[in-house]
Wavefront OBJ file of the C-alpha trace (Angstrom):
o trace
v 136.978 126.206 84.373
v 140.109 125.399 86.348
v 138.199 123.251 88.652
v 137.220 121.220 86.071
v 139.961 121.187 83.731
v 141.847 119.875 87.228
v 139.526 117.496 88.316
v 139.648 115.768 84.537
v 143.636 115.296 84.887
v 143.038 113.958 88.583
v 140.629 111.229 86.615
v 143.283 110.835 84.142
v 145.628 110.063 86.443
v 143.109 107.706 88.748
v 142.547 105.804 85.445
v 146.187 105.635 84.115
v 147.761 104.118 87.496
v 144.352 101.840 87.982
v 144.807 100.514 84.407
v 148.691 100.316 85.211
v 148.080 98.119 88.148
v 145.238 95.726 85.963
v 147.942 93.737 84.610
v 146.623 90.998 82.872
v 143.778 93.778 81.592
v 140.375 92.612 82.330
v 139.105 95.863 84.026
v 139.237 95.135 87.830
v 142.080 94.755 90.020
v 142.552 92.278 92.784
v 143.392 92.971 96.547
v 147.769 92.813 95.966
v 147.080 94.824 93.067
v 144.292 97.964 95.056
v 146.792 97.719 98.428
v 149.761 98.503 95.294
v 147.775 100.867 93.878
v 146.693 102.688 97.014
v 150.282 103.104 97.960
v 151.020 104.052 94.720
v 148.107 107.513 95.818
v 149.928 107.665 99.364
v 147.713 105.110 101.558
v 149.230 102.469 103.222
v 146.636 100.062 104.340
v 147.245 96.818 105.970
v 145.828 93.299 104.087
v 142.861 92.880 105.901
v 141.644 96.713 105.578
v 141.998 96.195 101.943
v 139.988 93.118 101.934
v 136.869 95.069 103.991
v 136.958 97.608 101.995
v 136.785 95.716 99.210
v 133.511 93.643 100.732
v 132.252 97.057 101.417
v 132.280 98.689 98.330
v 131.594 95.501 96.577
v 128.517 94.588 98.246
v 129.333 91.631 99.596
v 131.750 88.921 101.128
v 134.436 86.750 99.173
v 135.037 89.832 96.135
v 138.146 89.404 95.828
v 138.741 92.506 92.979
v 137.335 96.189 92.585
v 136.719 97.821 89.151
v 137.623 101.372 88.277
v 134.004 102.675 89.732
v 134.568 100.696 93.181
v 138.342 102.040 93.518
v 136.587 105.600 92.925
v 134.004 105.090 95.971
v 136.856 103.766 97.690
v 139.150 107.058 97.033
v 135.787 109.350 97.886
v 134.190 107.336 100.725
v 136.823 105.447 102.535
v 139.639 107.546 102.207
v 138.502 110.914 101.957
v 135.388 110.126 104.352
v 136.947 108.057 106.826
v 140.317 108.998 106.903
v 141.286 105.408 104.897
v 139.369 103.246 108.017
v 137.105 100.431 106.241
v 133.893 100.906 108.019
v 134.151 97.964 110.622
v 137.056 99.714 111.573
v 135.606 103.247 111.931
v 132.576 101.962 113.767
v 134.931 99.982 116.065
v 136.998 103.890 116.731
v 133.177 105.307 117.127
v 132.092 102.879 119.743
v 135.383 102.955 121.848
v 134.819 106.780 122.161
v 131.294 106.160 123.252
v 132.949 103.946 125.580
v 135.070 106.367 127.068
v 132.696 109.319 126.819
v 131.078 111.156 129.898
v 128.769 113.386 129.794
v 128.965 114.024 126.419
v 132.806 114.476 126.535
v 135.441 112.210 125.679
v 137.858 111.399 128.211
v 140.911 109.662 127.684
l 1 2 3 4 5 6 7 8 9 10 11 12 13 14 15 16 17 18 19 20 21 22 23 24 25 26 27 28 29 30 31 32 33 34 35 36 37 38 39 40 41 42 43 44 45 46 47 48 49 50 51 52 53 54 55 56 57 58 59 60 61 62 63 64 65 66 67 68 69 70 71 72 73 74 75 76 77 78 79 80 81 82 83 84 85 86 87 88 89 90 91 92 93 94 95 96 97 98 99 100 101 102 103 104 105 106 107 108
């Protein structure tokens, strides 16, 4: 029951600062607004992460907003699964390891 009465008051809290950066109220917020709002969680991300990730979890190019459900799968998938990278970025990390990797080991 702790788990869950927890994991309601992190929602609560998702939801209050999301709705605190939708300023003018119409449900999403745009890319000034999620880079304020991910500092606001303690991710810095530079403008052109923010706009990938928004593409990415928007399904497309030229979004230029994420609702609360997107900013959620960013939180889950983007931060929490790939240490805040936007996935062009953590393929571009994956393939310079491959790079640099012999025999299965990665050499620096």
């Amino acid at each position: 029951q702790f788990f869950e009465v927890y994991a309601d008051k992190v929602q609560q809290d998702l939801k209050r600062r999301f709705e605190e950066c939708d300023t003018n109220g119409d449900g999403t917020v745009a890319i000034d607004e999620l880079s304020e709002l991910l500092w606001s969680v303690g991710i810095t991300p530079f403008d052109a992460e923010v706009s990938d990730i928004i593409n990415e979890v928007s399904g497309g190019e030229g979004f230029q907003s994420v609702n609360m459900e997107q900013f959620k799968r960013i939180l889950n998938d983007v931060v929490l699964g790939r240490s805040g990278f936007s996935m062009r970025e953590a393929e571009r990390v994956r393939e310079a390891f491959r790079r640099h990797a012999q025999g299965g080991e990665v050499m620096f």
